[in-house]
LUMKOLPA-659295 format. One line per 10 residues: their letters; for each residue x, y, z of C-alpha. Coordinates in Angstrom, 3 decimals, decimal comma. Each point is the difference from the previous one (the first is absolute). Last residue first. Layout:
A	X/Y/Z  ...
***
This chain:
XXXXXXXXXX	2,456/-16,603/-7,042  1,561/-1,610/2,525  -0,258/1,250/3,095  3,659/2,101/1,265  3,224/-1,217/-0,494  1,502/-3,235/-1,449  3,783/0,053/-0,134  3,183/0,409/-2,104  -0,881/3,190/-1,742  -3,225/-0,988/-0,556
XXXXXXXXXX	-0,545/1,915/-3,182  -4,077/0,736/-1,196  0,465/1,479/-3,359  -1,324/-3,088/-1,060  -3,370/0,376/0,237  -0,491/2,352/-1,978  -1,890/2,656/0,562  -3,766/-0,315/0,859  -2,831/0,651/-2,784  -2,145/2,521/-0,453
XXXXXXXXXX	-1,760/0,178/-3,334  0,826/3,303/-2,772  -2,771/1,412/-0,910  -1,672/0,851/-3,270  1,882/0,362/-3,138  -2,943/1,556/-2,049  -0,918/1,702/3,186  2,968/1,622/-0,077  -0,147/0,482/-3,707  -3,373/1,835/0,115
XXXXXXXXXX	0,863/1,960/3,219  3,409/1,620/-1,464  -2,452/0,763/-2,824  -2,254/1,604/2,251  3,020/1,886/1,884  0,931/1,269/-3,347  -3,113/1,670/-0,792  0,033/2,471/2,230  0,553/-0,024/4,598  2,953/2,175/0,796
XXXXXXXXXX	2,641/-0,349/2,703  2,751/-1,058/-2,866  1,366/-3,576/1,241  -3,053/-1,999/-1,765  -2,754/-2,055/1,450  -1,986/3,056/1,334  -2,910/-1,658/0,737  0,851/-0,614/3,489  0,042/3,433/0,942  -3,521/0,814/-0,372
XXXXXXXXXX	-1,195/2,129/-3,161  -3,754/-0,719/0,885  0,268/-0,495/-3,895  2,810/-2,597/0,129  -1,016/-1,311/3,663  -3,366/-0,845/-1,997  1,108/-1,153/-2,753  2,437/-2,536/1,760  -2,892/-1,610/1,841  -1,988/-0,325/-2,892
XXXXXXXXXX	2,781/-2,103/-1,547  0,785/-1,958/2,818  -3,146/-1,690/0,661  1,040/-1,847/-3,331  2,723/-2,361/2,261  3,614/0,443/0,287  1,207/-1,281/3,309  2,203/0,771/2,745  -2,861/0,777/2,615  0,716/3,730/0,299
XXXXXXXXXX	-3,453/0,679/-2,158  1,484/2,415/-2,522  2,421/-2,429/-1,253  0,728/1,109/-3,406  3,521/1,706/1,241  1,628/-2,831/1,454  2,716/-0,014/2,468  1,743/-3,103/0,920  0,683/-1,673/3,446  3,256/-2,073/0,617
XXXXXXXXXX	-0,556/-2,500/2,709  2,317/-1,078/2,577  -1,238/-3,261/2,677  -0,253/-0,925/3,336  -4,032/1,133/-0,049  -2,424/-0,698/-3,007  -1,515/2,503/-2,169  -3,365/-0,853/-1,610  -2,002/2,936/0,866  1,728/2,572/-1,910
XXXXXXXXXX	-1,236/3,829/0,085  1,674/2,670/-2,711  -0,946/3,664/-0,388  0,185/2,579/-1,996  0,955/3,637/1,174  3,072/1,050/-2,028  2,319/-0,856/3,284  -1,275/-3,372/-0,063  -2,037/-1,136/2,859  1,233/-4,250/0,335
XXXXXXXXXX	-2,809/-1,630/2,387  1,280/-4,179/1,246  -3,158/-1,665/1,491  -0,759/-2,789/2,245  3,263/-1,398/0,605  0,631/-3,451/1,647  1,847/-1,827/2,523  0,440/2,945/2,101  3,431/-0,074/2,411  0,177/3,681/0,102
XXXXXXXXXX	-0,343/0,919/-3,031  3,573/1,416/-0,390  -0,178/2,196/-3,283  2,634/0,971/-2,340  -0,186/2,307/-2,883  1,480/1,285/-3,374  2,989/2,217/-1,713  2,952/-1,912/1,665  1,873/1,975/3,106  1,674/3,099/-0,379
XXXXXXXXXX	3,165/1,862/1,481  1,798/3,042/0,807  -1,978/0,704/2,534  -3,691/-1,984/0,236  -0,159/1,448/-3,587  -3,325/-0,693/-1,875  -1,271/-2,102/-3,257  -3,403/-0,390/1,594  -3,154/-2,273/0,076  -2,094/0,975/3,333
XXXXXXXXXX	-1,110/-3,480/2,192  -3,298/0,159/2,162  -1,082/-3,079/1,737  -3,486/-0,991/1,236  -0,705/-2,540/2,837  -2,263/-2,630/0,397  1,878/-2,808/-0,718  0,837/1,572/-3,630  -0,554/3,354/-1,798  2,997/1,523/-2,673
XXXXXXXXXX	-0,037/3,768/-0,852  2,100/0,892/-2,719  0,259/3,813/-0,902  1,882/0,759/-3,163  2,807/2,845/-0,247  2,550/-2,249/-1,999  -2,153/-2,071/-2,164  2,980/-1,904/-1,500  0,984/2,668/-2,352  -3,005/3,188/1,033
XXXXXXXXXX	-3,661/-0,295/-1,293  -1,256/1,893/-2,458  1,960/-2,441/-2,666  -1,975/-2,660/0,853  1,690/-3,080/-1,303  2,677/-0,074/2,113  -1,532/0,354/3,303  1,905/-3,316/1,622  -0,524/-0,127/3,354  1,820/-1,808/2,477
XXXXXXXXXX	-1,630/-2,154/2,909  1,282/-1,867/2,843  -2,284/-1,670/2,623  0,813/-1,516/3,298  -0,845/-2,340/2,841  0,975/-0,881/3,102  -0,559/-3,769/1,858  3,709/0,075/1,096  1,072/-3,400/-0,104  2,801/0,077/-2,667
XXXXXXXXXX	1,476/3,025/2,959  0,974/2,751/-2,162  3,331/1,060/-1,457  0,653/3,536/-1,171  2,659/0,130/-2,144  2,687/2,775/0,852  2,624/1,823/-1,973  2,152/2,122/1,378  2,488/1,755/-2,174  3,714/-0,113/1,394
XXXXXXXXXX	1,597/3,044/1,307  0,913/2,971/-0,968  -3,351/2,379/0,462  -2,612/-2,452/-0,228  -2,489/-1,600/-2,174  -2,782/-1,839/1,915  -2,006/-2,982/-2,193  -3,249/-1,333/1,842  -2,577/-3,133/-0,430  -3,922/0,198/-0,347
XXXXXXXXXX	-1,768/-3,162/0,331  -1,629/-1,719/-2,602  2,214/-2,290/-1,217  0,873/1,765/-2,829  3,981/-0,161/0,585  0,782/3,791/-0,072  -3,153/0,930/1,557  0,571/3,586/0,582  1,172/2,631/2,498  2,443/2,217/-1,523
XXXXXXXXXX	2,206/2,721/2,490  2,928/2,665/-0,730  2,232/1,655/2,756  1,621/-2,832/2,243  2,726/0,696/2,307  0,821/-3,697/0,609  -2,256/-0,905/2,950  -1,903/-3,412/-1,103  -1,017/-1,998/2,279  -3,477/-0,921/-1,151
XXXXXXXXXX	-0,702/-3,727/1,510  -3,267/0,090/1,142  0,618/0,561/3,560  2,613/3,168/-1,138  -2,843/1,643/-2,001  -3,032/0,303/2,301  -0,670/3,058/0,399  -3,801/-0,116/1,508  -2,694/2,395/-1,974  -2,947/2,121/1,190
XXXXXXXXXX	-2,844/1,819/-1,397  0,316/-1,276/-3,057  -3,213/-2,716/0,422  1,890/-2,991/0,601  2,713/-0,269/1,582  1,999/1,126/-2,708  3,900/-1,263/0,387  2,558/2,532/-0,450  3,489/-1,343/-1,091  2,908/1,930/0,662
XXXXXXXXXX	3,527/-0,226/-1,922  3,039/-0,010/2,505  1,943/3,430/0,998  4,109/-0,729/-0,032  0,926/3,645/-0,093  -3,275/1,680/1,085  0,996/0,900/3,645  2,444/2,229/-0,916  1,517/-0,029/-3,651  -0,630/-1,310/-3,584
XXXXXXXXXX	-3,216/-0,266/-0,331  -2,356/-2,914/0,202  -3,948/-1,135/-0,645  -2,181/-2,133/-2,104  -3,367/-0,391/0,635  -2,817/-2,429/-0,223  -3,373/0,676/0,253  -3,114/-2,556/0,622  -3,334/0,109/-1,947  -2,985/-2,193/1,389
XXXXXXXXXX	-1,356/-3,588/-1,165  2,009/-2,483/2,098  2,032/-0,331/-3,454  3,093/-0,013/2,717  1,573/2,742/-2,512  -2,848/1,856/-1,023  1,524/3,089/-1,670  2,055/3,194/0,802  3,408/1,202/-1,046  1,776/2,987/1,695
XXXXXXXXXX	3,425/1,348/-0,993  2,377/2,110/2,192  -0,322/0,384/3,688  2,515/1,014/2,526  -1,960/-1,535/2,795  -3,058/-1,500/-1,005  -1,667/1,383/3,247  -3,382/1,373/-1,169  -2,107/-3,314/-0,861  -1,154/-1,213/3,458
XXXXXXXXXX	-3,349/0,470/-0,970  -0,872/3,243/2,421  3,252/1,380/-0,950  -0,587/-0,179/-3,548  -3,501/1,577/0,245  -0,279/2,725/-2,682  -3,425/0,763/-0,638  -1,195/0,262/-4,032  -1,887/2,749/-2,011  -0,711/-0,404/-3,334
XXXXXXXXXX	-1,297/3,558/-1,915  -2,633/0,110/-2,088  -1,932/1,826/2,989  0,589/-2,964/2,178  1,131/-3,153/-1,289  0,599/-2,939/2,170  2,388/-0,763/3,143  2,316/-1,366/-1,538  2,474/-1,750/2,864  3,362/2,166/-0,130
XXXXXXXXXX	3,238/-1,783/1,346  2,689/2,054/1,223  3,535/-1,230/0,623  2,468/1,753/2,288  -0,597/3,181/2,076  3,437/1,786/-0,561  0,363/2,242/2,643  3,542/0,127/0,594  0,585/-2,125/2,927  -2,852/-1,987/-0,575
XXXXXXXXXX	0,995/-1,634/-2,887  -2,094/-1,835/-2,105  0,827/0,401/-4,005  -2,731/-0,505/-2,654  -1,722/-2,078/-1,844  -3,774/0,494/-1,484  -3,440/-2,479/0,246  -2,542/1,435/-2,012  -4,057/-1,170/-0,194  -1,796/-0,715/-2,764
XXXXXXXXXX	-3,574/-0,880/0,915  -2,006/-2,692/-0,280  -0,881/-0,767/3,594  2,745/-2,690/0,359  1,737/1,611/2,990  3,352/-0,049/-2,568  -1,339/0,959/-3,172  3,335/0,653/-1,548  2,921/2,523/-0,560  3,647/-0,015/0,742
XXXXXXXXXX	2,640/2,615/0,634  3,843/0,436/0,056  1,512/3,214/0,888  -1,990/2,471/1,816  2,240/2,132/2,728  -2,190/1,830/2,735  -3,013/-2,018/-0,647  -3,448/2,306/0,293  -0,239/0,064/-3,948  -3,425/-0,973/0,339
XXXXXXXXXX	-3,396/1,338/1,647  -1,979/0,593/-3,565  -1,214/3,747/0,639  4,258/0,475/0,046  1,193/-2,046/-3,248  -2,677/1,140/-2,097  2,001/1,482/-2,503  -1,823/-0,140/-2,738  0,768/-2,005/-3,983  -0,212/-0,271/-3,566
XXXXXXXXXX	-0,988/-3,309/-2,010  -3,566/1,230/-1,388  -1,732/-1,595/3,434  1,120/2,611/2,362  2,784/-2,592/1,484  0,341/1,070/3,250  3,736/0,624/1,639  1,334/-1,617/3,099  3,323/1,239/1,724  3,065/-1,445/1,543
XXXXXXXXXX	1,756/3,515/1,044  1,241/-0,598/3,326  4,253/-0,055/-0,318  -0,368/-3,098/-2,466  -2,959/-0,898/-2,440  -2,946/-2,991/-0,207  -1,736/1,602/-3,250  -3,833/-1,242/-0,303  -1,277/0,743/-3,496  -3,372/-0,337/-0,687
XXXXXXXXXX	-1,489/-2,522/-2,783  -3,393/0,667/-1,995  -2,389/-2,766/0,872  -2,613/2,077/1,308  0,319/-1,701/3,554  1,719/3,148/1,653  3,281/-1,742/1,142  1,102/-1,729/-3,317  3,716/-0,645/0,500  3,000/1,137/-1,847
XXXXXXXXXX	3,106/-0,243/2,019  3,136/1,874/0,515  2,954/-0,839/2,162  3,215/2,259/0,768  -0,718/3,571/-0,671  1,747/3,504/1,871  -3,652/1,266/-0,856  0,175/4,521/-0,214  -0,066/0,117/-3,938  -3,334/-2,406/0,685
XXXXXXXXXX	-1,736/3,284/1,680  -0,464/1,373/-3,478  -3,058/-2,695/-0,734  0,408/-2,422/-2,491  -1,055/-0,206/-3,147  0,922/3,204/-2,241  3,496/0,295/1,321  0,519/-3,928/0,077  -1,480/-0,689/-3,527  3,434/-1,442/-1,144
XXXXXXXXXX	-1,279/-2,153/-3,331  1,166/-3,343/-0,517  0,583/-1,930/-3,238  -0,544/-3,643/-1,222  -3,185/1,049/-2,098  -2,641/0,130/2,505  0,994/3,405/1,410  0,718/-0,888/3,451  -0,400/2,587/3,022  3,419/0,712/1,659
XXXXXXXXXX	-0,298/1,175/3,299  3,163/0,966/1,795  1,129/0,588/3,644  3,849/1,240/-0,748  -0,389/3,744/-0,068  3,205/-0,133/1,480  -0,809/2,636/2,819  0,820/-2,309/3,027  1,597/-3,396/-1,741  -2,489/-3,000/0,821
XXXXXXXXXX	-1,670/-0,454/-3,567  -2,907/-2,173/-0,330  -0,953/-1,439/-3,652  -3,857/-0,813/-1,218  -0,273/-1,084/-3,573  -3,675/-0,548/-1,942  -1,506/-2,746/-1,083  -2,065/-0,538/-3,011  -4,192/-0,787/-0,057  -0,607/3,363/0,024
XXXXXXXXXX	-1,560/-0,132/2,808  1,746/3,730/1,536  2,148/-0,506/2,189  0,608/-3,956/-1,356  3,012/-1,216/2,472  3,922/-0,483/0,905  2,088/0,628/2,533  3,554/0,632/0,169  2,388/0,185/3,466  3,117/2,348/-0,253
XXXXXXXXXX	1,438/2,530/-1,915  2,686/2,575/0,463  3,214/1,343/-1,339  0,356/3,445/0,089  -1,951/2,718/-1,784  -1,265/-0,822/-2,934  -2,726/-2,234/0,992  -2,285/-2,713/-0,810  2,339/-1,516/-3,054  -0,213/-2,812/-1,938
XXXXXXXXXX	-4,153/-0,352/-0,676  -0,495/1,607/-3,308  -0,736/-2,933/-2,006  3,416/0,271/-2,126  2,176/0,638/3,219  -1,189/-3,024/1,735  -0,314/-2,144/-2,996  2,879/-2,460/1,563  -0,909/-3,631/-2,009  -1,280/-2,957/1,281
XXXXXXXXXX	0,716/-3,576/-1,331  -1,051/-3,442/0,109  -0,028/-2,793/-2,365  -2,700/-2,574/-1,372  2,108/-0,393/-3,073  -2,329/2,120/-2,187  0,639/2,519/2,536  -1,452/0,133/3,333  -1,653/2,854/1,903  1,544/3,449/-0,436
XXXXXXXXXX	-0,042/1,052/2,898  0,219/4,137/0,465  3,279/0,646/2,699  -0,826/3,534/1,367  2,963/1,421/1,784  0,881/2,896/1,759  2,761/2,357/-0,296  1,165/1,933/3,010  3,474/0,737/-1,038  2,507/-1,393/2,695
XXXXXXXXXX	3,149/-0,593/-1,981  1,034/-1,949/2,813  1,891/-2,859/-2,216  -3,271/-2,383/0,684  -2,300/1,989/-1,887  -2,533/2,574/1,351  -2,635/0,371/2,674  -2,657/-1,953/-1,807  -3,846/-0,779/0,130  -1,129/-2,794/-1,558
XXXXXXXXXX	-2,941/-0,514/-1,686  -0,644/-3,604/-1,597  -2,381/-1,313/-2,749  -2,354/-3,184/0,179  -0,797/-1,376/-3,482  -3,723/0,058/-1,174  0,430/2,234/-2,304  -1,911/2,912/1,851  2,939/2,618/-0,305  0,363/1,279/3,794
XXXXXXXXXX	-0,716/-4,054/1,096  1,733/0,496/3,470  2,537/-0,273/2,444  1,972/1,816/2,719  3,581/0,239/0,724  1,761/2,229/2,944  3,697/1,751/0,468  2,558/-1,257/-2,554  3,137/0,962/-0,025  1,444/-1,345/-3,247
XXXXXXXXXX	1,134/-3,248/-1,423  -2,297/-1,010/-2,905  -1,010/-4,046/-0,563  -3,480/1,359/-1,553  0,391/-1,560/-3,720  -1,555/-3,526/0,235  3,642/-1,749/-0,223  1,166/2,558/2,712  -2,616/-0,556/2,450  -0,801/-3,583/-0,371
XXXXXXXXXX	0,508/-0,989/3,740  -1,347/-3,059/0,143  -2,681/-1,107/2,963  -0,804/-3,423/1,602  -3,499/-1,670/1,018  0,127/-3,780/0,023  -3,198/-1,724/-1,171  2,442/-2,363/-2,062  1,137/3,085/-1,703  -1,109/3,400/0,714
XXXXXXXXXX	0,586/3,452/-1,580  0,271/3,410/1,426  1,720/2,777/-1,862  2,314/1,964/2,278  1,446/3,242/-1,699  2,517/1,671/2,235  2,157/3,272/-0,531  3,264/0,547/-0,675  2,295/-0,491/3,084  1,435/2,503/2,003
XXXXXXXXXX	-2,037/3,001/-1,585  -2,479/-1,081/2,026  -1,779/-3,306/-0,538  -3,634/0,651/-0,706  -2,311/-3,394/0,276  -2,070/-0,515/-2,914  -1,668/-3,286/0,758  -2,736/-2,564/-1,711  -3,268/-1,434/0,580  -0,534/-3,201/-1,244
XXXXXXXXXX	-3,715/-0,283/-2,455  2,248/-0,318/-3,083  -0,401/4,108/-1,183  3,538/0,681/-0,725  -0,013/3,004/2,444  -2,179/-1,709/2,710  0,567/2,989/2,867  1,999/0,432/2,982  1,924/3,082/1,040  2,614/0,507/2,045
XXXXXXXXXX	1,667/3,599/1,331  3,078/1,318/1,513  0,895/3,653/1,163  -0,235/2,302/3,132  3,608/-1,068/1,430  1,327/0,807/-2,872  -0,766/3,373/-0,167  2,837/1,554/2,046  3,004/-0,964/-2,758  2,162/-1,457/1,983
XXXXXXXXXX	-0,332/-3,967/-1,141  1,442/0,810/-3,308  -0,717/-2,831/-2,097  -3,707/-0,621/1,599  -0,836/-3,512/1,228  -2,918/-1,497/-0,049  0,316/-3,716/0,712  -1,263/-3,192/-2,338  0,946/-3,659/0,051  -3,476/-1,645/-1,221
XXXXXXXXXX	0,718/-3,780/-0,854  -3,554/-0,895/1,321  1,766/-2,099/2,905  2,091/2,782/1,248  -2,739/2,479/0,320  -1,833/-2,109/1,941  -1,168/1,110/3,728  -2,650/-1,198/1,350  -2,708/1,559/1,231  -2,571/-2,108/2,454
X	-3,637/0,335/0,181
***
């Protein structure tokens, strides 16, 4: 595995730079997000520029099997100059178009007033253009405080399976009242349910990365909080979309400054575990990373052990955003981190890269011997597969300076293997926009693999909606499991490795095996009048008459086959890597 760096070559010429470089908070800000906002199978880039420069939108597109990116941001309506702090991305409206959050410190002429942004896509016109339009203020969702400026990372996911997502936004400022929930409303608007939600010790979180994650198996997401000065906390999702501090019977928030944060099955026992950044310096008592390893749930509460230093996870330095994912495809979850500040010891402070070797119990950083010297001051981080090869490559926004961005080049004769998958929920309207909150568990050579589909900050940032496996080298898969969040499953048998699939919900399928057969029908009734979950086909948390007919035409439409993506979103840029597909 070598990273390369090519920034250059894909035309991307992007630094954050804030107008008035003495305001204190801008060494705390810059975010990237990917997602596939016009829907082509490429994923594309909002990169925020500043105040300095307007904002970045990057829409992939290949010619010749050459990958290269435009930035359309002004022609598609999102070309705004303003101090931007972190992006995230999601479906809010269930159109089928990818929106964007952003969260802002104020315009470029210093007239700092705290409004945020939520660009709704539009989708083409009758011309096949793009556009996005600023509803921020109209949905609910432009300001988290009234205090000072604040506003950080965004998350988003279903609290409550209503088959919408709901808004997530850190605040930093002490006593802002900046850490917001905003449930959604299902009609383009947002709803502040923060007092009624959350639990009073939030006023006390100095936020920087949220993320909803399903800790107690019932499929209702909890809210992790990574936060500054030793208040990252963990609240339990009671299973109506309101929440417990459980912070302290859980074992986390031990860090002494959370900022960035992570979270994946990283011993491979099918648990989430959380990996969190911090700052190590033993002259002041700051104990660096921690990473938690889920222990299980106790009690209804989860309870994890923190064992960074026993991993070789806790000294990040000066850390800022986290970003985990199979990088050698060797079958285990690896970390990377970005680091800097602007003084000491942390000045020039190169990105990390934390190998798994194996079972999460330790990890090798390996980052200079595979190319990764990059020690700008970064602040946001996106791991993806930018060029669909199958392995995942890495974008590092930084504090003045150049944006890194790094493919990740394998060896053509490495024997590893890979799967990509991305869901596509959209005609179950139980289930969340592109089945945020689903489950996927994916079994091949012997081992099983556990994969969590989120639309979650790593700190200021967030990679596509979807999952990656390395497979270890296995030449074939023996089953691919999707759990929805409403309860239903999904098994495929016929999935190949080296390849990206696009699974689709279906409602009539009672017997998870993608088809629509007669045995269905019973089935149905009975979860109907048992009054399971799964029968509730409709985003209302009832079971009547409705979620028959929903039933009727499902089954009327039956399922949608799996097929892979297209071929052809397969660039080379300018070599052969990796086993053909």
């Amino acid at each position: 595995m070598r990273f390369v760096s090519v920034a250059e070559r894909l035309g991307i010429q992007h630094r954050y730079t804030d107008p008035d470089s003495s305001v204190f908070i801008l060494p705390m800000l810059g975010g990237i997000a990917a997602g596939d906002f016009n829907r082509d199978g490429l994923d594309d880039l909002f990169v925020l520029g500043g105040g300095s420069a307007p904002d970045q939108l990057l829409i992939a597109s290949m010619e010749g099997g050459e990958l290269s990116f435009t930035d359309r941001a002004a022609e598609w309506g999102v070309g705004v100059a303003h101090i931007g702090a972190g992006v995230s991305v999601a479906d809010y409206d269930a159109d089928g178009y990818l929106d964007v959050y952003v969260t802002s410190h104020g315009d470029s002429t210093g007239e700092r007033d705290g409004a945020h942004k939520l660009y709704r896509n539009s989708g083409p016109d009758e011309h096949g253009v793009f556009s996005f339009e600023d509803v921020a203020l109209a949905a609910g969702v432009n300001r988290t405080t009234e205090v000072r400026v604040d506003g950080y990372s965004s998350a988003w996911g279903d609290i409550d399976l209503d088959g919408d997502l709901d808004l997530f936004v850190t605040g930093w400022v002490a006593a802002s009242g900046g850490n917001r929930l905003f449930a959604n409303n299902g009609d383009g608007t947002f709803t502040d349910v923060s007092s009624e939600a959350l639990p009073a010790t939030v006023a006390r979180v100095r936020g920087f990365t949220p993320r909803f994650v399903d800790l107690t198996g019932d499929t209702f997401p909890e809210i992790l909080i990574a936060a500054d000065h030793g208040t990252s906390v963990l609240y339990r999702n009671d299973g109506t979309g309101r929440f417990t501090d459980v912070t302290v019977p859980s074992g986390t928030s031990r860090e002494s400054n959370g900022m960035g944060a992570t979270t994946a099955d990283f011993n491979n026992d099918g648990l989430i575990d959380w990996y969190v950044t911090s700052i190590m310096n033993d002259f002041t008592d700051q104990n660096g990373n921690t990473f938690y390893l889920n222990r299980g749930t106790f009690g209804g509460v989860p309870v994890f052990a923190e064992t960074a230093a026993q991993a070789g996870v806790d000294d990040g330095g000066w850390g800022w955003g986290a970003a985990s994912g199979d990088l050698d495809l060797d079958g285990d979850i690896d970390i990377v981190e970005t680091n800097g500040w602007s003084g000491g010891q942390w000045t020039i402070e190169r990105a990390y890269l934390f190998l798994n070797e194996g079972d999460g119990t330790a990890f090798t950083e390996d980052g200079l011997r595979c190319g990764l010297g990059f020690d700008a001051q970064g602040r946001g981080i996106l791991l993806w597969d930018m060029d669909r090869d199958g392995d995942l490559d890495l974008a590092l926004p930084a504090i003045d300076a150049p944006t890194g961005i790094y493919r990740n080049d394998r060896d053509r004769r490495d024997p590893a293997s890979w799967l990509a998958l991305r869901l596509d929920s959209s005609s179950s309207p139980s289930i969340a926009p592109d089945g945020v909150g689903a489950r996927i568990a994916v079994s091949a050579g012997g081992r099983v693999y556990h994969r969590w589909v989120q639309a979650n900050s790593d700190y200021l940032s967030q990679p596509p909606i979807g999952a990656h496996f390395g497979l270890a080298g296995a030449t074939s898969i023996d089953a691919v499991t999707v759990e929805w969040p409403n309860g239903s499953k999904r098994v495929l048998t016929d999935l190949g490795p080296n390849r990206s699939y696009t699974i689709h919900s279906c409602d009539a399928d009672t017997t998870a095996d993608g088809l629509v057969t007669p045995e269905d029908v019973p089935r149905f009734i009975d979860a109907f009048l048992r009054g399971d979950r799964s029968a509730d086909l409709r985003p209302d948390r009832r079971l009547d008459f409705f979620d028959i007919a929903a039933f009727l035409d499902a089954y009327a439409a039956g399922c949608t086959p799996v097929e892979p993506d297209s071929p052809e979103h397969t660039p080379t840029l300018g070599q052969t890597r990796g086993p053909a597909p």
